[in-house]
C-alpha positions in Angstrom: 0.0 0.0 0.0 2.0 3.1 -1.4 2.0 6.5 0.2 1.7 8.9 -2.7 2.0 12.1 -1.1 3.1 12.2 2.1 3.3 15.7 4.1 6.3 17.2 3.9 5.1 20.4 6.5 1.6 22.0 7.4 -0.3 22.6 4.1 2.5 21.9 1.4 2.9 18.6 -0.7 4.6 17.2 -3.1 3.3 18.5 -6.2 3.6 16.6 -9.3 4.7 17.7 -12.7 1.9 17.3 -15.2 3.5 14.2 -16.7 4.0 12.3 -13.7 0.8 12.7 -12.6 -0.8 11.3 -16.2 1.5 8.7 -15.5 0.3 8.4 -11.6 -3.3 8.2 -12.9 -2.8 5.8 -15.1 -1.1 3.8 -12.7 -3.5 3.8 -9.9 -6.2 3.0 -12.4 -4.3 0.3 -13.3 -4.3 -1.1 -9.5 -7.7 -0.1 -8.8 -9.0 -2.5 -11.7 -6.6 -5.2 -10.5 -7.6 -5.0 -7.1 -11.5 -4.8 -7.8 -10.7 -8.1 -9.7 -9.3 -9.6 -6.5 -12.1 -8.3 -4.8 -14.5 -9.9 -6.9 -12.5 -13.4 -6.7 -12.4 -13.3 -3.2 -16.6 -12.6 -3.1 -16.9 -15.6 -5.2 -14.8 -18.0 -3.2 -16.9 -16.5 0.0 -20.3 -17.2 -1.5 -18.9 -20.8 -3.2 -17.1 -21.9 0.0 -19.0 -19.6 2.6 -15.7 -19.1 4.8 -15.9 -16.2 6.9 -12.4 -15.6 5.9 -12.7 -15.0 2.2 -15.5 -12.7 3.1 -12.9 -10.6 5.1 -10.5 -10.4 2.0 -13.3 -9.3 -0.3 -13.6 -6.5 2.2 -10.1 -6.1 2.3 -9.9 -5.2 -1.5 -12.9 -3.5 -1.0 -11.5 -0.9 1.2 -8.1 -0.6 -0.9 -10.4 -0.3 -3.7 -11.8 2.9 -1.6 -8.5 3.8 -0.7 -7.1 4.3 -4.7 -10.6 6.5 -5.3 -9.4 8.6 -2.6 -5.8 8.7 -4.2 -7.5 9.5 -7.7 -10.0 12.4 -5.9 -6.8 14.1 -4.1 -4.7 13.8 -7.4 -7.4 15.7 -9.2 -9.3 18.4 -7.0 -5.7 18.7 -4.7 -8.2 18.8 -1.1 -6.4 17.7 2.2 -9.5 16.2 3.0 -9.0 13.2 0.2 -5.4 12.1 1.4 -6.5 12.3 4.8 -8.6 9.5 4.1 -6.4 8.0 2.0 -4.1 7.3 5.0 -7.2 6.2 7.3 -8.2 3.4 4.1 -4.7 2.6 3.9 -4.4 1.7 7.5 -7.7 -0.3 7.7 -7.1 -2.0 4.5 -3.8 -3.3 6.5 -5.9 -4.3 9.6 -8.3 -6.3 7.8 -5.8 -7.9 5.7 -4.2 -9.5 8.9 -7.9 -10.1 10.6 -8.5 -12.2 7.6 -5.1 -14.1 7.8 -6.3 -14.3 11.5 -9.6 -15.9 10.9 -8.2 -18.0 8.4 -6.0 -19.3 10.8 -8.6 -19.9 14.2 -11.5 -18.5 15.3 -10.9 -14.9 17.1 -12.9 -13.3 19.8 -13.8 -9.7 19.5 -11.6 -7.7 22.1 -11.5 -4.1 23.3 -8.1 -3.7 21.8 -8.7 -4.4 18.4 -11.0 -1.3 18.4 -8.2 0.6 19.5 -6.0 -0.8 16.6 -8.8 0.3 13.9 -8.6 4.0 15.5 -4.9 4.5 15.2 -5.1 5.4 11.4 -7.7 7.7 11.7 -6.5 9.3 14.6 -2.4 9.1 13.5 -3.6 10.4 9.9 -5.1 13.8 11.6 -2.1 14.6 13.1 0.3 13.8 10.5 -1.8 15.9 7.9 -2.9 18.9 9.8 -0.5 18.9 13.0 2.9 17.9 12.1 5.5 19.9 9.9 8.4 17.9 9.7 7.5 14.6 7.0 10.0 12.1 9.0 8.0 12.1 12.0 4.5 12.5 10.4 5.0 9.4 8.0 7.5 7.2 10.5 4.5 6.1 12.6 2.1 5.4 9.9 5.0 3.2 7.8 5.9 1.2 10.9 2.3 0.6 11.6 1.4 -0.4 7.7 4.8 -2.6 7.7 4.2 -4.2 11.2 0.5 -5.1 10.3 1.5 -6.7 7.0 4.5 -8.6 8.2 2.0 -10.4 11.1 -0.1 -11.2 8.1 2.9 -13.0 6.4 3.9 -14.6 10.0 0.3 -16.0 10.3 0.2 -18.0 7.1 4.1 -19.4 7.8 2.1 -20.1 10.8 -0.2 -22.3 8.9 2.6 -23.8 6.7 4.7 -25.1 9.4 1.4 -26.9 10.7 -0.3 -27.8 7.3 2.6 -27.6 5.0 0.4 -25.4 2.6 1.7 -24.1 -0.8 -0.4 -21.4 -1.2 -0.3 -20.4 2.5 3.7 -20.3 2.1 3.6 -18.0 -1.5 1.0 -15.9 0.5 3.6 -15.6 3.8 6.4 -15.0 1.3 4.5 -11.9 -0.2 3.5 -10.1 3.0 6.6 -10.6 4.1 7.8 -9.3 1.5 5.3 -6.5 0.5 5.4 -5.4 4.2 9.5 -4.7 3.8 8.5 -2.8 1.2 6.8 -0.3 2.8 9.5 0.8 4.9 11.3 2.4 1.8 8.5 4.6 1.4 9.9 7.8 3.8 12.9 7.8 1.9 12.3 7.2 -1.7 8.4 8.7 -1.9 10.1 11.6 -0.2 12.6 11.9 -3.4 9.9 11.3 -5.7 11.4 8.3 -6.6 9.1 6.2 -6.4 6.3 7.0 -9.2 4.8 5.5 -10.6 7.1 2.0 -9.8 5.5 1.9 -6.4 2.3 1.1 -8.0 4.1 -1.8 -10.3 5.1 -3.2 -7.1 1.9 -2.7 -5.3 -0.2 -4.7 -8.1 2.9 -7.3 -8.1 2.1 -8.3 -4.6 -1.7 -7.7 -5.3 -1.1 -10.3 -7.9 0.9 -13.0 -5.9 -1.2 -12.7 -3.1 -4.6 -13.4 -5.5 -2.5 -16.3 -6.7 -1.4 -17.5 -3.3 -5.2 -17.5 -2.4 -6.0 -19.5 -5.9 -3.3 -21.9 -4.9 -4.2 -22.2 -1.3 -7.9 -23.2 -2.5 -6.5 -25.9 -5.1 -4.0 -27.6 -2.2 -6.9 -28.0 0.1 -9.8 -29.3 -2.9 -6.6 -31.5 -4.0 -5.5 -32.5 -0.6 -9.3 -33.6 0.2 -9.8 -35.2 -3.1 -7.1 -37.1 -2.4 -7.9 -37.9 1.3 -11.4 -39.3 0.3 -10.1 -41.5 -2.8 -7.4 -42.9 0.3 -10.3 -43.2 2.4 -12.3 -45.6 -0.1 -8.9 -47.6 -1.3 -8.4 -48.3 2.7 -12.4 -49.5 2.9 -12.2 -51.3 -0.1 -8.6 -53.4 0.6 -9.7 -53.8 4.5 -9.6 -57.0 6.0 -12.8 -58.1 6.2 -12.4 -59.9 10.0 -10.6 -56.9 10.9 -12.7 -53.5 12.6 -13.1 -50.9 9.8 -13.1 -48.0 12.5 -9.1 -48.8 12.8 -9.1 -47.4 8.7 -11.3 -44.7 9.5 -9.7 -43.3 12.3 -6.4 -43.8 11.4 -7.0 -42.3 8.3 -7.6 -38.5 9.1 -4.7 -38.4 11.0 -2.6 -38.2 7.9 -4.3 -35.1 7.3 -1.7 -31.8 7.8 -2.8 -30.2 11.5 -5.0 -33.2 12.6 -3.6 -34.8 15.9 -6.6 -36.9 17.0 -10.0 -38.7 15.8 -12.5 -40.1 17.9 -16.0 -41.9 16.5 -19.0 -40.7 18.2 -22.3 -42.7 18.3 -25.6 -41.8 19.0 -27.7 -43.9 21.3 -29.6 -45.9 18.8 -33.1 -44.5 20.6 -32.1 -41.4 19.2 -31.2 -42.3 15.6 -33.2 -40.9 12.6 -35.1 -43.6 12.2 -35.5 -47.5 12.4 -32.7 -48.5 9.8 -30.2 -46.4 11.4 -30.9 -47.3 14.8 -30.4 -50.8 13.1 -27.0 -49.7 11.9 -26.0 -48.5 15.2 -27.2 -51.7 16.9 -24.9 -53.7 14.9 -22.1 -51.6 15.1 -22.4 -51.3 18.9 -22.9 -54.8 19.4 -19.8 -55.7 17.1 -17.7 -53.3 19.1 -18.7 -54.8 22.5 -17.6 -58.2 21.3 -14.8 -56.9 20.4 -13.7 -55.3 23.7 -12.6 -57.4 26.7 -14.7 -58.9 29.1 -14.2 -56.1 31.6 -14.9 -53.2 29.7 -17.5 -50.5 31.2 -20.2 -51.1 28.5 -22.4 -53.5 30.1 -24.7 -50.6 31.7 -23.7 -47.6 29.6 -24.5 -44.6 30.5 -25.5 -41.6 28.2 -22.8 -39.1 28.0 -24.8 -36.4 27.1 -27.8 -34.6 28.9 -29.4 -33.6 25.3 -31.3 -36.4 23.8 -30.0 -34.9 20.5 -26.6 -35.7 21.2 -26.8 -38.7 23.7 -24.2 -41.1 22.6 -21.0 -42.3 23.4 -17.5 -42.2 22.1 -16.6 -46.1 20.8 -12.9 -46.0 19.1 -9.9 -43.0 19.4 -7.1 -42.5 17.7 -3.9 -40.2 18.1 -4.2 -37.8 20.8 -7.8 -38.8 21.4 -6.9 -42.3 22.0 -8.1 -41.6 25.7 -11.5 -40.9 24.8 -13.0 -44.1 24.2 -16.4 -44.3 26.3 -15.2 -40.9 27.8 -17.9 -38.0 28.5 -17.1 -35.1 25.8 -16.1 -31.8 27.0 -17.9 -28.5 26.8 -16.1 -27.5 23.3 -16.8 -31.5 22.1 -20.2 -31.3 22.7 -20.9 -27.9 21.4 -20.0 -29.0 18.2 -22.0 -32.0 18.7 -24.8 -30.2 19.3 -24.3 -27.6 16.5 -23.7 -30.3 13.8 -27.0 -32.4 15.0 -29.0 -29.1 14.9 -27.3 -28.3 11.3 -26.5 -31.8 9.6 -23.8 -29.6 8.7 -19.7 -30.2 9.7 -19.0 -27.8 12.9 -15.8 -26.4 13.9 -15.2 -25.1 17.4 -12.7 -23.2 18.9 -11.1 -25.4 22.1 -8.5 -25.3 24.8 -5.0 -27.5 25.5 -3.1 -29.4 23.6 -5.9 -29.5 20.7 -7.1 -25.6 19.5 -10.2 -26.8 17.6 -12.5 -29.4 17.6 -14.0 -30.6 14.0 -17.4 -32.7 14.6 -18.7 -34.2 11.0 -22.0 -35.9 10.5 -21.2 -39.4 10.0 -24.6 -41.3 8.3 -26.1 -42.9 4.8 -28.1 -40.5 3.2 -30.6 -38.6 5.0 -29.9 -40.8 8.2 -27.7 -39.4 11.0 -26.1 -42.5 12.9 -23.1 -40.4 14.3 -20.2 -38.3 14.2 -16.3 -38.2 13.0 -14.9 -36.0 15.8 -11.0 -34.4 14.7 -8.9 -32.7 16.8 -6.4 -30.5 15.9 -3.8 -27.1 15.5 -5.8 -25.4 12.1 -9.5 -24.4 12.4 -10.6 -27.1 10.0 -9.1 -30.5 8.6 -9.4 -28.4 5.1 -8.7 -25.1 5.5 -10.4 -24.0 2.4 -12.3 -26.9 1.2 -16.4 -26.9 1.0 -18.6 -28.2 3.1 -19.7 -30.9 0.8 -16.4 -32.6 0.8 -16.4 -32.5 4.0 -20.3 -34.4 4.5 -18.6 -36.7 1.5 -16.1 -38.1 4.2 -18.5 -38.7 6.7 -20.8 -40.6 4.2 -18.2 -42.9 3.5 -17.5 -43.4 7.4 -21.2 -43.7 7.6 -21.8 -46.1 4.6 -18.2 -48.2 6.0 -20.0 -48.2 9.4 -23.3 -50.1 7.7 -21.3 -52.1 5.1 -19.5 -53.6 8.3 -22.5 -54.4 10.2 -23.9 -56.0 7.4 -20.7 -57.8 7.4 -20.8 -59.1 11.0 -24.3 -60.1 10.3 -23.5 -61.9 7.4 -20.8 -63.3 9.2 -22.6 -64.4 12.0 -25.1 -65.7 9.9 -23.3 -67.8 7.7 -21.6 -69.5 10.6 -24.9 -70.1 11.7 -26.0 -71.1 8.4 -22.4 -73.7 8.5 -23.1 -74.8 11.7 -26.8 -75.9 10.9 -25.6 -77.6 8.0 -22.6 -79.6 9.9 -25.1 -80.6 12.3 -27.8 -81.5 9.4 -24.6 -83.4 7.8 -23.7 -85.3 11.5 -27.6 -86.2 12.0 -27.7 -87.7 8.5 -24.9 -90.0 8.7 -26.1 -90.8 12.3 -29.5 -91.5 10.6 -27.7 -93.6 8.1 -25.3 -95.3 10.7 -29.0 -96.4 12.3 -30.4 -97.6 9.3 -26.8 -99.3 8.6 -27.2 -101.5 12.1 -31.2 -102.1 11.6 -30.6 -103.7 8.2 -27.4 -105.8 9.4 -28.8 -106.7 13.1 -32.4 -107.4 12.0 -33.2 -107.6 8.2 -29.9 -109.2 7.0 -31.0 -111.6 10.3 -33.9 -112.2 9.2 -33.3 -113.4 5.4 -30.6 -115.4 7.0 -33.3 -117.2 9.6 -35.3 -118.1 6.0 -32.1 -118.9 4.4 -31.5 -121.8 7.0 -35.5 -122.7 7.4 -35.8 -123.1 4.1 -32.7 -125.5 4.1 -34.4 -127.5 6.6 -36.9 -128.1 4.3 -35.2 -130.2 1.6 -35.4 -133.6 2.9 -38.8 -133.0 3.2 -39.6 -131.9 0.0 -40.8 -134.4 -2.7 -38.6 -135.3 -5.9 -38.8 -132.5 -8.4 -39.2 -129.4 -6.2 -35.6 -129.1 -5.2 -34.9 -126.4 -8.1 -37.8 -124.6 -6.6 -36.0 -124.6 -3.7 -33.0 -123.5 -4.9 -34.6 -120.7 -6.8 -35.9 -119.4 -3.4 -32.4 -119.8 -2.0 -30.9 -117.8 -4.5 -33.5 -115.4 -4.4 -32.8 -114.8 -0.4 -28.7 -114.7 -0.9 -29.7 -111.4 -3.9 -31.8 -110.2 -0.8 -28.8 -110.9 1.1 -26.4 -109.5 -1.3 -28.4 -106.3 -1.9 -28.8 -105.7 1.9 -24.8 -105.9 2.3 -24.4 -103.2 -0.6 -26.7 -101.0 0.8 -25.6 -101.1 4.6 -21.5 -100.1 2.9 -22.9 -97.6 1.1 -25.2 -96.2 4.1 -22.3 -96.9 6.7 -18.7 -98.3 5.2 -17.7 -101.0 7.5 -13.5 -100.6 6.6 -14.2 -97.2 7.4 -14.5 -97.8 10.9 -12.7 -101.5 11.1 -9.5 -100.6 9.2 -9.4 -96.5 8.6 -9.4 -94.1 6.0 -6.8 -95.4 3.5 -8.1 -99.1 2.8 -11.7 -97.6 2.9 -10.6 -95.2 -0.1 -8.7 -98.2 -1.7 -11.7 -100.3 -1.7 -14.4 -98.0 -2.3 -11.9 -97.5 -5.8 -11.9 -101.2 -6.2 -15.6 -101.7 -6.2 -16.1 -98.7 -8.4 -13.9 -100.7 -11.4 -16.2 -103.7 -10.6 -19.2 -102.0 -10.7 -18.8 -99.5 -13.7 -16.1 -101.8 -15.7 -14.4 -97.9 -15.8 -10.9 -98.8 -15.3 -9.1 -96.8 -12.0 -6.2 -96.5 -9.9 -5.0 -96.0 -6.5 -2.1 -94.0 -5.1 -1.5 -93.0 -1.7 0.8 -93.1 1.1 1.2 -95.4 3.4 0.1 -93.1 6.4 -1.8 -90.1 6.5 -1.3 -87.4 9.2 -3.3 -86.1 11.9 -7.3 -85.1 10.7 -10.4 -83.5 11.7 -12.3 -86.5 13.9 -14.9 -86.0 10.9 -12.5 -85.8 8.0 -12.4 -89.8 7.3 -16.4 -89.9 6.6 -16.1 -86.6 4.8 -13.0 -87.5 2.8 -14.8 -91.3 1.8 -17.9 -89.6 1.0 -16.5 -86.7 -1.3 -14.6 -89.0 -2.9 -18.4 -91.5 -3.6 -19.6 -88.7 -5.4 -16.9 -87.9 -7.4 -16.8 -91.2 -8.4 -20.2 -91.4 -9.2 -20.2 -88.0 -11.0 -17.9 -90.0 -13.2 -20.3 -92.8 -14.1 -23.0 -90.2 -14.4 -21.3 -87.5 -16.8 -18.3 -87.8 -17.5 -18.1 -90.6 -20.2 -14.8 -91.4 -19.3 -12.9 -94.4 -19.8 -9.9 -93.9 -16.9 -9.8 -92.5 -13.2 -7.2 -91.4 -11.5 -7.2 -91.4 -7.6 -3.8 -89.9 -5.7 -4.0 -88.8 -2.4 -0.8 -86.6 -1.7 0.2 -85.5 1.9 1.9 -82.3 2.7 2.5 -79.7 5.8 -0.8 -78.3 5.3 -2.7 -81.5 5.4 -3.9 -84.4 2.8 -5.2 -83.8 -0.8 -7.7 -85.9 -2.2 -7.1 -85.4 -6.4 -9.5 -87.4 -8.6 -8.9 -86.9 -12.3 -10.4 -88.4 -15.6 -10.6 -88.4 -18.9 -13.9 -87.6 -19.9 -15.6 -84.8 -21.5 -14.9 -82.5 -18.4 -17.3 -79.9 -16.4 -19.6 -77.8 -19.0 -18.1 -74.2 -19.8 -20.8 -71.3 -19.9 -19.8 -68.1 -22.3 -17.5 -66.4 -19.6 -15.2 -69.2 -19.5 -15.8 -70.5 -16.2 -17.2 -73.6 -15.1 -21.4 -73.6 -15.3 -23.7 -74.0 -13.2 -21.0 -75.7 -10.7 -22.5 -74.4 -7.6 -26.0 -75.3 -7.9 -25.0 -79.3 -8.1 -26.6 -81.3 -5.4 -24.0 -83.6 -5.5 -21.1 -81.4 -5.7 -23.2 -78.6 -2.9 -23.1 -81.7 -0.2 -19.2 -82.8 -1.2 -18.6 -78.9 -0.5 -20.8 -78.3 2.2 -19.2 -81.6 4.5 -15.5 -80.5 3.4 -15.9 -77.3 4.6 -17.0 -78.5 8.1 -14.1 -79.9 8.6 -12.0 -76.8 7.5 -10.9 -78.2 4.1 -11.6 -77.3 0.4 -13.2 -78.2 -2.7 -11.5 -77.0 -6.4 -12.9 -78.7 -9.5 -11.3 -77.9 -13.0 -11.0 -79.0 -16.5 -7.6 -80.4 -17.8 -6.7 -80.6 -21.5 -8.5 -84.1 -21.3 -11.3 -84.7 -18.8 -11.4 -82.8 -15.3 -10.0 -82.9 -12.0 -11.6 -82.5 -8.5 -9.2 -81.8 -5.8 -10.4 -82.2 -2.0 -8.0 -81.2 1.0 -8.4 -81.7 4.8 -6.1 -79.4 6.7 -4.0 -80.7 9.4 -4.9 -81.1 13.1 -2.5 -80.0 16.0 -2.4 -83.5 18.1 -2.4 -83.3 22.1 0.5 -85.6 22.7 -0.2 -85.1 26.5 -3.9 -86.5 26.4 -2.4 -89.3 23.2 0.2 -90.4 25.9 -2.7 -90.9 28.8 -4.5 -92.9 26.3 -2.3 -95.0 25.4 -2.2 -98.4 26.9 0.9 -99.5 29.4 2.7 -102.5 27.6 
């Protein structure tokens, strides 16, 4: 802000040769259009962004804009009256230069002082113009003040560099540093008029680098939040999903520049908007409670809030407000608490300690308000410059993570409900069958036996002729026989449970060759390790259906069985050469999943922990069955074992 004519004694001036003074006209036009351009800007990014502190520089510019009328009304009527206020606009467009750094930086309260600041150029610029004589003494004052008040402005935003690492906020502490050095030339080289009209050039220079700095301080922050949002959704969507997704959410904001803490707030779930969010918060609540040990002070919570509004609790902290967790909020927590369940909008408070403000974001899906993200931290808000509806973005996400992972525990919980019933369903059914199994041996197999040996004891009494009747019959009863043995191994293998796993496989493989006349083969070693107590059934059945797939589909003409034993476990492959699994259009097997045959072979292998994998080869297909390994208790094997 140049000084164009400064008083050199009571009622004489520098007076200005008609060509210098075309020249200063044009110059201060010049700067006024610039400066009613940054005035504009800054108006725009007030009502785009509506932060107060872009309102402040469009005042700013405003009043320098004032300020170069009055320089243009004193260069052309000559009145003392115009420069007078010229110095007064000069000084105010200084004070509310550094109020708007100020603001930018935290939230200010109005204090008696500040009024006294705003009076020194009025009051100064009286006595300089109509008291003083000597120009030294009348423009010292007014210099140091104008070169002070700029320089804080440039210390403000280095302020905010060193805690947000800003570019724009650096280029803007560079140019009032910069600009306010400047002004301290002006007593010397204004008073050699010197300095027209190159004072102006310099003037719209910093004009110009501070409109840029502003520019570049709005595209860090946008950047910075775009950025923090697409990290945000990469850390949701790459989460473990048995792992808490409050760990990414909280851990997340604290990579952003002045955030020290985050802390997830959740409202009672009587006071959620309405049923499906108090369903959300159920979930998420009851996850988090299983989640914390047995002692923790949840069983009979109590609301930390008086306001039904904001009655809730603090379930996860991170960074400095690690502490927090179940904790009552402060005064300044629950201010902004209350502020951002009144608005639906994010609040920022001014707080006190080791954390200056207190950021409280809606956290919810839609129109449905489950929570809130609570920041902590040294700048007024986690993005400085950035729009509110960035801001509501981030705590969508949190919200929408929040639901996604009670839906997840549900699902969870579910499907190992849904695994249990069907291991149980599994057990029942072979317990069914192992009844079925010992009726037909113990009583029907008895009873065609009984008629077997009755009907034996009838040959010497029959007459001559009938005894190929009678043989008939006794054929007829060893089929019935025959037939009742077949079904009581398939309903409950008897090697299964006389000699183990391995000659049960082997022989199940034998009968299938006699049975289909489908050539097969046999590999395995000669002991297998240490399995599930229901991985022999599972493996021997798994393997009867892959078999019998084979007779049924496959058209094949040789089976493969190899069972291979690693440090994982066993592996069950059995490969033919038949026309393989049918392909659908994408490639993939079809319609794999929705095989009764193949659903059951799943469903008991992954009782027992193992897996299912079928395939196609370049001839025929293979299904491979694995049964993890099972630590053994040596201590309780030792106790069992019998004393030679």
């Amino acid at each position: 802000m140049s000084l164009p004519l400064l008083v050199l004694a009571q009622g004489d001036m520098i007076q200005s040769p008609p060509p210098l003074l075309a020249t200063e006209l044009a110059a201060t036009l010049l700067q006024g259009a610039i400066t009613t351009g940054l005035a504009a800007l800054c108006a725009h990014l007030y009502v785009r962004y509506r932060r107060p502190w872009f309102g402040w520089f469009a005042v700013a510019w405003s009043v320098y804009v004032a300020r170069l009328l009055c320089i243009l009304s004193f260069l052309l009527t000559g009145e003392r009256v115009w420069l007078y206020w010229h110095q007064v606009t000069t000084g105010w467009t200084a004070l509310v230069l550094l109020w708007s750094a100020i603001v930018f930086l935290r939230q200010p309260k109005a204090r008696p002082a500040y009024l006294a600041l705003a009076l020194f150029p009025a009051l100064w610029s009286y006595v300089a113009i109509y008291e003083l004589d000597h120009f030294l003494w009348a423009a010292l004052p007014a210099v140091l003040f104008l070169s002070g008040a700029t320089l804080w402005t440039g210390w403000v935003f280095w302020r905010h560099h060193r805690i947000a690492s800003s570019t724009g906020a650096r280029l803007l502490a560079i140019s009032f540093f910069l600009w306010g050095l400047h002004h301290l030339d002006y007593p010397f080289l204004r008073a050699q008029g010197a300095w027209t009209p190159w004072g102006y050039y310099l003037d719209i220079s910093f004009e110009l680098l501070v409109g840029f700095g502003l520019v570049l301080l709005v595209l860090d922050d946008l950047g910075r939040g775009v950025r923090a949002l697409s990290a945000l959704s990469g850390d949701l969507q790459r989460r473990d999903r048995t792992t808490d997704p409050l760990d990414a959410l909280l851990s997340r904001p604290l990579a952003l520049p002045g955030v020290r803490g985050t802390a997830m707030y959740l409202f009672d779930a009587d006071g959620a908007d309405d049923a499906a969010a108090a369903d959300v918060l159920d979930g998420v609540l009851t996850a988090w409670r299983e989640d914390e040990p047995a002692d923790a002070s949840l069983a009979d919570p109590t609301p930390v809030a008086s306001a039904p509004a904001t009655r809730g609790r603090f379930v996860r902290g991170a960074g400095s407000c690690a502490s927090w967790d179940n904790a009552r909020p402060d005064k300044a927590v629950l201010d902004a608490l209350t502020r951002m369940r009144i608005s639906r909008r994010p609040q920022v408070v001014a707080a006190e300690g080791r954390q200056p403000f207190i950021a409280a974001l809606p956290v919810g899906t839609g129109t449905r308000l489950v929570g809130a993200l609570v920041m902590a931290g040294d700048v007024r808000n986690p993005f400085t410059a950035l729009d509110d509806d960035f801001l509501l973005t981030l705590g969508q996400q949190v919200g929408a993570a929040l639901e996604q992972s009670a839906l997840d525990r549900q699902l969870a919980t579910r499907t190992k409900a849904l695994e249990q019933l069907s291991a149980r369903m599994v057990r029942q059914h072979e317990d069914e069958r192992r009844r079925l199994s010992r009726e037909l041996h113990d009583e029907t197999a008895q009873v065609f036996s009984a008629v077997k040996m009755q009907l034996e004891a009838l040959r010497p009494l029959l007459a001559d002729g009938a005894s190929p009747r009678l043989d008939r019959l006794l054929s007829l009863v060893d089929t019935g026989i025959a037939s009742i043995r077949q079904v009581t191994s398939d309903l409950r293998p008897s090697l299964l449970d006389d000699l183990g796993l391995r000659p049960a496989l082997h022989s199940l493989v034998t009968d299938f060759t006699e049975r289909s006349g489908i050539r097969a083969t046999f590999d395995a070693p000669a002991g297998f390790p240490p399995l599930h107590p229901d991985a022999d059934l599972a493996l021997f059945r798994a393997l009867q259906e892959a078999l019998s797939n084979v007779v049924r589909h496959a058209q094949a003409s040789q089976v493969d069985v190899l069972v291979t034993v690693d440090g994982q476990g066993l592996v069950l492959w059995v490969r033919d050469d038949g026309k393989g699994f049918p392909i659908g259009r994408n490639g993939r097997i079809r319609d794999a999943e929705h095989r009764m045959g193949l659903t059951g072979m799943r469903e008991r292998i992954f009782a027992i922990g193992g897996d299912v994998v079928i395939a196609n080869r370049s001839k025929g297909a293979e299904v491979r069955i694995s049964a993890p390994r099972v630590a053994v208790d040596l201590s309780t094997t030792l106790s069992t074992t019998p004393t030679p």
